[in-house]
C-alpha positions in Angstrom: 79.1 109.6 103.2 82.0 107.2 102.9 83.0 104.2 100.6 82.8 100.6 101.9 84.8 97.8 100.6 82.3 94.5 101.0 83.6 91.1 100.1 81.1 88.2 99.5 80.8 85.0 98.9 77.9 84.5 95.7 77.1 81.4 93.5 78.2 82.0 90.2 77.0 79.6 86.8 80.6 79.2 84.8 80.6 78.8 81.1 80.6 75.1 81.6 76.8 75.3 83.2 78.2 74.3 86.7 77.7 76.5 89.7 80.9 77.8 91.7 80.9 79.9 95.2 83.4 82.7 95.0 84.7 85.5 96.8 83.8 89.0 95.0 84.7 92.4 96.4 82.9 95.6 95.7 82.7 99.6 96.9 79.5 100.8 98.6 78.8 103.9 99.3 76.9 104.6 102.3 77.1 106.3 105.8 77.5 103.0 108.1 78.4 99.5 107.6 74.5 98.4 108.2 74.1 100.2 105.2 76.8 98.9 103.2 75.7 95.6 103.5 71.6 96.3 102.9 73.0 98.0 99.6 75.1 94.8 98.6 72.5 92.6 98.9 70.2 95.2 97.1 72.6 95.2 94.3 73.5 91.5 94.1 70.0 90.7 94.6 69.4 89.6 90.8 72.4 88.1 90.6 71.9 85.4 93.8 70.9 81.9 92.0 72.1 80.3 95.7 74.3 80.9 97.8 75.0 84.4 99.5 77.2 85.6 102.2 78.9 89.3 102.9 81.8 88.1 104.2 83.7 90.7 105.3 83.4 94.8 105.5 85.9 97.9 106.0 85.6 101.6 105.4 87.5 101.8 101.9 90.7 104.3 102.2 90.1 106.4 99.9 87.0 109.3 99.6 86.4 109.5 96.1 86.1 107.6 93.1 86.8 108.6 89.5 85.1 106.9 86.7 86.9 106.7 83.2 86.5 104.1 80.3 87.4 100.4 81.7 86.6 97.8 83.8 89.7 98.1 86.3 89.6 99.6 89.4 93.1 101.0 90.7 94.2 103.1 93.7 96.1 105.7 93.6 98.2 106.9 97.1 99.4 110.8 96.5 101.5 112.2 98.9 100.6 116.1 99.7 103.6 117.7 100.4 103.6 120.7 102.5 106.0 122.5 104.6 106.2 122.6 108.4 106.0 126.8 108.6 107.8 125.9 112.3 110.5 123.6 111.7 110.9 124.6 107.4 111.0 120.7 107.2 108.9 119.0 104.1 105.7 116.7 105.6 104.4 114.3 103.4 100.0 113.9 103.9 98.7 110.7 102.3 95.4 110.7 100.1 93.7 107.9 98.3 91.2 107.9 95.2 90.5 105.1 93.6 90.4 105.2 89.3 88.4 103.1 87.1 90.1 102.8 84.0 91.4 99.8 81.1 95.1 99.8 82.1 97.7 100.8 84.9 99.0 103.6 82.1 95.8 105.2 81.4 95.4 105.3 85.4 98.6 106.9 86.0 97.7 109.3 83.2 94.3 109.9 84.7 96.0 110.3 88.4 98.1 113.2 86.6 95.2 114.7 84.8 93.1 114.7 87.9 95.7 116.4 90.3 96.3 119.4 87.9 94.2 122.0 89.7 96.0 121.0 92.8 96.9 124.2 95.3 99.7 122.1 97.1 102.7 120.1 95.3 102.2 116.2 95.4 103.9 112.9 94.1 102.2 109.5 93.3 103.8 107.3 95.6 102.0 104.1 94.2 99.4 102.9 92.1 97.8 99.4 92.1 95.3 97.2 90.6 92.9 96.4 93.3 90.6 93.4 93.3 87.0 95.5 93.1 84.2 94.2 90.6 82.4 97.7 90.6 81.9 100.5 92.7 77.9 101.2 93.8 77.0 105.2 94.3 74.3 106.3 95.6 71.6 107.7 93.8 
């Protein structure tokens, strides 16, 4: 199973009472893209009042999520840093989880927390806000 990162385009009332198309991304999880967009339109399904298009789909870098207090979604890159055994030279592995959390420090905090029972050494190279609107598991 692998995360997919759908972007549509959805109808959406504003406070004013007047209807607006915008572009919304979101995480599926699902084993193909066919998938990813049957679940989005599952999901969004209550939602549609006109208009709706799934614009766009890629597999999502990262493998898992973490869910913590918040409404933010940020990804975290760690570099796993191992070394060669045949040249003694440090090599750097990239991995990507993505956190859902209230603010870039309580993600960094929660990056930490979550690498603690690590075997190998790592550094965060880089965390960033991401655009998501929520993450769909399955069930």
């Amino acid at each position: 199973m692998e995360y997919f990162e759908v972007k549509i385009k959805i109808e959406r009332v504003l406070e004013d009472g007047t209807q607006k198309r915008v572009g919304e991304t979101y995480a599926v999880e699902a084993f193909s893209f066919t998938e990813a967009e049957a679940r989005i339109t599952k999901e969004m399904e209550p939602y549609i009042v006109g208009d709706f298009e799934v614009t766009s789909e890629k597999k999502a870098q990262y493998g898992e999520v973490v869910f913590n207090e918040g409404e933010l979604y940020f990804l975290v890159k760690y570099n796993l840093i191992a070394i060669d055994e045949r040249s003694g030279k440090e090599r750097k592995n990239a991995m990507y989880v993505l956190f859902r959390d209230s603010t870039i420090d309580k993600a960094k905090e929660a990056a930490r927390k979550h690498m603690t029972a690590a075997v190998e050494d790592y550094e965060i190279e880089a965390i960033k806000e991401t655009k998501i609107k929520e993450v769909f598991i399955k069930s």
